[in-house]
N, C-alpha and C positions, 0 to 999 in steps of 0.2 A: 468554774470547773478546772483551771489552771492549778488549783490548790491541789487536787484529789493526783496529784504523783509525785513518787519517790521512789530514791536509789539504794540501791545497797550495790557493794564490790560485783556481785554477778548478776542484779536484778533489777528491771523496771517495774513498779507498779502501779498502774493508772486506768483510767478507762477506755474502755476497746472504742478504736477508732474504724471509721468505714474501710480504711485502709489494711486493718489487721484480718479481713477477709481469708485471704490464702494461706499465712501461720495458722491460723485456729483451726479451719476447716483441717488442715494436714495433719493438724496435733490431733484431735476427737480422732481423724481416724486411722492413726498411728499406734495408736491404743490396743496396747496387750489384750488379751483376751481376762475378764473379769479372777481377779486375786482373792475375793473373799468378800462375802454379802455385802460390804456397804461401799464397795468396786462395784462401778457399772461396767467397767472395761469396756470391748466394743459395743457401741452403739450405732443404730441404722441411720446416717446422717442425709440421705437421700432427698430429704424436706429443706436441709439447708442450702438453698440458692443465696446466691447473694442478694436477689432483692432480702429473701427472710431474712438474711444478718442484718441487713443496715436498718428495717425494720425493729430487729432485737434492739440494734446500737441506738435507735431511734429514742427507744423506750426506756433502755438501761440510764441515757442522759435524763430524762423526763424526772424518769425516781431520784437521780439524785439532786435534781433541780428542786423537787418538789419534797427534799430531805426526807424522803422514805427510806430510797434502799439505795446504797451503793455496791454497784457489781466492778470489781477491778482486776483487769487481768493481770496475769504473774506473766512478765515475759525474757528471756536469756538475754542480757545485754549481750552476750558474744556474737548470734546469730538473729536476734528477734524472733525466736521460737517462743511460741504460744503456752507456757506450762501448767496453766490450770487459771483458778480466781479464788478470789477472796469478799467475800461481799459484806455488809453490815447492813441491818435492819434498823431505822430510831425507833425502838418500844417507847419512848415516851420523854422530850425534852424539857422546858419550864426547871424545876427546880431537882429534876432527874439527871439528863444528862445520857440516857439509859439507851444501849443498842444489844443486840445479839450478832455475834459473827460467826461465819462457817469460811470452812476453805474445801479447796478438792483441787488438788497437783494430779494434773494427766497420771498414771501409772508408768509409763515407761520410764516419767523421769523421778520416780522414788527411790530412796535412800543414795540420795547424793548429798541431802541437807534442804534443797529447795524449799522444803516445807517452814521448816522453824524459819531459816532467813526471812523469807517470803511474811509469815507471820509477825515476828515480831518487828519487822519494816512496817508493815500496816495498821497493827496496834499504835507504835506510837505515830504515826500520819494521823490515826481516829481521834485520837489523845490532844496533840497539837495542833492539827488543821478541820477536824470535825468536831471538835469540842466535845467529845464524850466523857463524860466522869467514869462511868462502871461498863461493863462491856463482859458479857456472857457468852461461853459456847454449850450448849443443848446437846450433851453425848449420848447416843444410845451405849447403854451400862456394858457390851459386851464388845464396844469398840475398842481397843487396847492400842491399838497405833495412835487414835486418835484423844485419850487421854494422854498416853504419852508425850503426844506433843503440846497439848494443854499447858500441864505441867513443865515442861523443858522451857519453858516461855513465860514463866512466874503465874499463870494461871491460878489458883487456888478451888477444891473441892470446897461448894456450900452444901448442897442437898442434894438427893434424888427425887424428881415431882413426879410422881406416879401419874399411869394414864394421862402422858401429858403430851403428846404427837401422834397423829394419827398416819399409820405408817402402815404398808401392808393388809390393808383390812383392819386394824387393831388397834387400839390406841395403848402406845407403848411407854414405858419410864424412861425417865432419860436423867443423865447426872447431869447436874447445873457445876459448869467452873468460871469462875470471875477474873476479871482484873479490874483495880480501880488505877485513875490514873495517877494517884500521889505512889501507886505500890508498881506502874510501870517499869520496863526495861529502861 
């Protein structure tokens, strides 16, 4: 588990410790009021006691022990403020190598950079210390921030897989962009 962290100039990112209790809980609900549908903004965090985080924290080690999912939080080297995560799914290793990743940075701390840093710090950690070859983000087509940063980060557009996340009642299209790692940062 000691593998899953890495620096950059303003950023730690590694997995939430029992400790990170108090940043996290203040960052969710510090949180601007929702920016545009795929912003949750405020959220009712009233569920989360600290038994349910360490619980979560319980769980989030277990997946990556058990190389399903890694959940890693984005945190401010200056203060240890909680900025959002970045997680990876393995869709399938053997002769694959194959994950999907998502990100989500708190809203208040957008458009300072936190995103791309935060991203392409984590890519190549997936790259070098998880051994991924290909590594996918799953965009709904009418997210423009977050092709943006896709892209800004050597991502590349393959296709659009229709009726493929069932999101909202619906099963919605979503653009597929890749990275392999010979075409990493």
């Amino acid at each position: 588990m000691n593998k899953l962290k890495t620096e950059t100039e303003r950023l730690v990112i590694r997995l939430i410790e029992q400790g990170d209790y108090s940043t996290w809980l203040t960052q969710y609900e510090n949180r601007f009021p929702s920016q545009h549908q795929y912003d949750e903004g405020k959220i009712d965090m009233s569920i989360c006691t600290q038994e349910w985080f360490c619980e979560l924290v319980t769980k989030h080690h277990q997946m990556a022990k058990d190389d399903k999912v890694y959940v890693l939080g984005v945190f401010r080297k200056a203060d240890n403020s909680h900025l959002g995560f970045i997680d990876f799914s393995t869709i399938m290793r053997e002769d694959f190598q194959w994950a999907r990743f998502g990100y989500t940075i708190h809203n208040q701390f957008w458009r300072m950079g936190y995103a791309k840093e935060a991203v392409e710090a984590a890519l190549k950690l997936a790259f070098e210390k998880l051994n991924y070859h290909r590594i996918e983000a799953h965009i709904n087509v009418d997210n423009i921030a977050s092709i943006k940063l896709a892209e800004s980060v050597g991502m590349v557009y393959e296709c659009t897989r229709q009726g493929f996340i069932y999101e909202n009642d619906t099963w919605t299209d979503h653009l597929i962009y890749f990275i392999n790692a010979s075409r990493s940062c």
